[in-house]
C-alpha positions in Angstrom: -8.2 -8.8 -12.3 -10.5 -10.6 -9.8 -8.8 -11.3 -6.7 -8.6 -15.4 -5.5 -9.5 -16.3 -2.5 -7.8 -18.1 -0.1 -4.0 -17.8 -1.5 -1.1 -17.1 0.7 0.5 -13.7 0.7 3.8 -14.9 2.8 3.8 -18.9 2.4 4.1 -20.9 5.2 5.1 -24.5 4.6 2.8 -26.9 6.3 2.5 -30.8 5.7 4.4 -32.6 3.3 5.8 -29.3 2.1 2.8 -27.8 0.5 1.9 -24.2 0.7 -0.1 -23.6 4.0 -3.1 -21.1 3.9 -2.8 -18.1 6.6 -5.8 -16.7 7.4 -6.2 -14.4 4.3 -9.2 -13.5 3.3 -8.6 -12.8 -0.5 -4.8 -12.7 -1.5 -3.1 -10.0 -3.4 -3.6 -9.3 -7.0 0.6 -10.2 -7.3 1.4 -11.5 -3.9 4.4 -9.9 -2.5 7.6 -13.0 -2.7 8.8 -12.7 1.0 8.2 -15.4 3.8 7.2 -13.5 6.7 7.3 -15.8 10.2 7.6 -13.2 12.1 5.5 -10.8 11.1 4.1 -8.5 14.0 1.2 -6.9 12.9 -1.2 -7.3 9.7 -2.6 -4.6 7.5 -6.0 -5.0 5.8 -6.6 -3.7 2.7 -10.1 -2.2 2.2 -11.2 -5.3 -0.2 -9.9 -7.4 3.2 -6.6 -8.8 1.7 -4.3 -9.0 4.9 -1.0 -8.3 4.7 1.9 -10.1 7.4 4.4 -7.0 8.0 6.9 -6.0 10.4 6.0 -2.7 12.8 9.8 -2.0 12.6 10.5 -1.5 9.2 6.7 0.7 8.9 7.9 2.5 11.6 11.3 3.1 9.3 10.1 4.5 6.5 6.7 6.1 7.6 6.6 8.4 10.8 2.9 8.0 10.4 3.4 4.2 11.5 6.0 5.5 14.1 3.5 7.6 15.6 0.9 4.7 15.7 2.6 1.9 17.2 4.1 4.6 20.0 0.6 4.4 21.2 0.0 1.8 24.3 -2.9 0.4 22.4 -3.3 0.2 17.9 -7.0 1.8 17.2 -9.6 -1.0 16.5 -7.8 -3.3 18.8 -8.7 -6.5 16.6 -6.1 -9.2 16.5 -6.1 -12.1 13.9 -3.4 -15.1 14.9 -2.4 -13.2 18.1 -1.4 -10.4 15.8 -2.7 -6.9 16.0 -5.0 -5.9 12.8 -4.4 -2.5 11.4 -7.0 -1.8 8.9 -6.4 0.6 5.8 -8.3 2.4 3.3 -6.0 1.4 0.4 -7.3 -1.8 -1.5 -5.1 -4.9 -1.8 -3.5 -3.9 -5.5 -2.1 -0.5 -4.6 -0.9 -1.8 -0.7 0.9 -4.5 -2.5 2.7 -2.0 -4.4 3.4 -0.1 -1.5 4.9 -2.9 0.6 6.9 -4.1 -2.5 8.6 -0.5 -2.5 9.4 -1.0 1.5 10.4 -4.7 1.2 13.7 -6.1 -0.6 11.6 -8.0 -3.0 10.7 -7.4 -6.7 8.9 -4.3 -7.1 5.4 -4.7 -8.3 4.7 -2.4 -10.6 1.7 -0.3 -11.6 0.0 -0.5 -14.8 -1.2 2.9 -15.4 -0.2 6.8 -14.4 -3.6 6.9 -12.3 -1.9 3.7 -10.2 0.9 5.5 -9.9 -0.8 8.9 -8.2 -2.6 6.5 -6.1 0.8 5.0 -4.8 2.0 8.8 -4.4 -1.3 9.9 -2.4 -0.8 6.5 -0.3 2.5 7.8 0.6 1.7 11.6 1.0 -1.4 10.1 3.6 1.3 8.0 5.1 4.3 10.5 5.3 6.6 7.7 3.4 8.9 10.7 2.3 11.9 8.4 0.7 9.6 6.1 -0.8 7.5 8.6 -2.6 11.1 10.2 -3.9 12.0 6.8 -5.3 8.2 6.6 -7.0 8.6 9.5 -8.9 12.3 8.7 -10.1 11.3 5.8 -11.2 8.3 7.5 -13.3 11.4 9.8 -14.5 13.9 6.8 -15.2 10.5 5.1 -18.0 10.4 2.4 -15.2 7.1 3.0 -14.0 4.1 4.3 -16.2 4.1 8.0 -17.0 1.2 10.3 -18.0 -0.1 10.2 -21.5 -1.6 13.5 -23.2 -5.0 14.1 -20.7 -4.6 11.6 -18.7 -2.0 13.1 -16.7 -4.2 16.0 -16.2 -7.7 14.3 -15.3 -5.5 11.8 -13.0 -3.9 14.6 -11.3 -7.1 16.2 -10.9 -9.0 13.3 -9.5 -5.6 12.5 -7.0 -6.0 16.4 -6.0 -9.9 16.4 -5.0 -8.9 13.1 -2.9 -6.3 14.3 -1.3 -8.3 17.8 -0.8 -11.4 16.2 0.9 -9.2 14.2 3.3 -7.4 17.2 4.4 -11.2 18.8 4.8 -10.5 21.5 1.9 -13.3 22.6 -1.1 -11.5 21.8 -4.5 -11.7 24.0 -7.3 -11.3 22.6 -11.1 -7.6 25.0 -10.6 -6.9 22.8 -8.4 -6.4 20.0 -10.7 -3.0 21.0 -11.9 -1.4 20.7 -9.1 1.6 18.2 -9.1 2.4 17.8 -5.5 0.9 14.6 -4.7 
């Protein structure tokens, strides 16, 4: 689904109570329901959709945020509204996701087992332990898509050799069947 530009991911009411823009560059495939005036940092996805999040509840669930923000200065250094700019490799759909998970709003929910080993290698790369528990009970509960005859294997496969060439390692074809994402 093509992305639309100029939508607001966390609304801000402006004149006359219509929706104000913020700055976005594209909006999220399902933008995420929460009003975010506070925000303290943005994220940028990697097809430049930009999140408004809190550092405090990143820093909660991921100690790979923690770690981060205890630096004196966030790599890039790039601000947008006053607020530090954090930009990630994850596109727009599967960040969405993610912040949906962390956030106490509706959950959006991927549409195929290849989404959802995406979400799990997002959370792996960013250490979000309890979140990537919950993922895979929810695969376990029906509530999120589960893998289908090959797919499972050719997903898990092409999750694997991602997650190997980040961490620098050759991947082999046994390494496909690995489950630990």
């Amino acid at each position: 689904m093509p992305l639309q530009p100029e939508l607001a991911l966390s609304p801000e009411l402006g004149k006359e109570g219509s929706l104000a823009q913020l700055n976005l560059i594209k909006s999220p495939p399902e933008p995420l329901d929460i009003f975010v005036p506070d925000a303290n940092l943005i994220i940028r996805s990697s097809d430049l959709v930009n999140f408004r999040v809190h550092k405090s509840i990143l820093a909660m669930v991921s100690p790979f945020f923690r770690d981060l923000f205890s630096l004196h200065q966030l790599p890039d250094s790039e601000f947008v509204d006053g607020l530090p700019l954090i930009k990630l490799s994850e596109h727009a759909e599967l960040l969405n996701t993610l912040l949906s998970l962390i956030y106490p709003v509706c959950v959006a929910i991927p549409d195929s087992y290849e989404k959802v080993l995406n979400l799990l290698a997002a959370c792996q790369k960013y250490d979000m332990v309890q979140v990537q528990s919950s993922i895979r009970t929810e695969v376990s509960r029906g509530c999120f898509p589960a893998p289908v005859g090959t797919e499972a294997f050719h997903a898990c496969h092409r999750i694997q050799q991602r997650i190997d060439a980040r961490n620098g390692k050759c991947s082999s074809s046994d390494v496909g069947t690995s489950h630990d994402v």
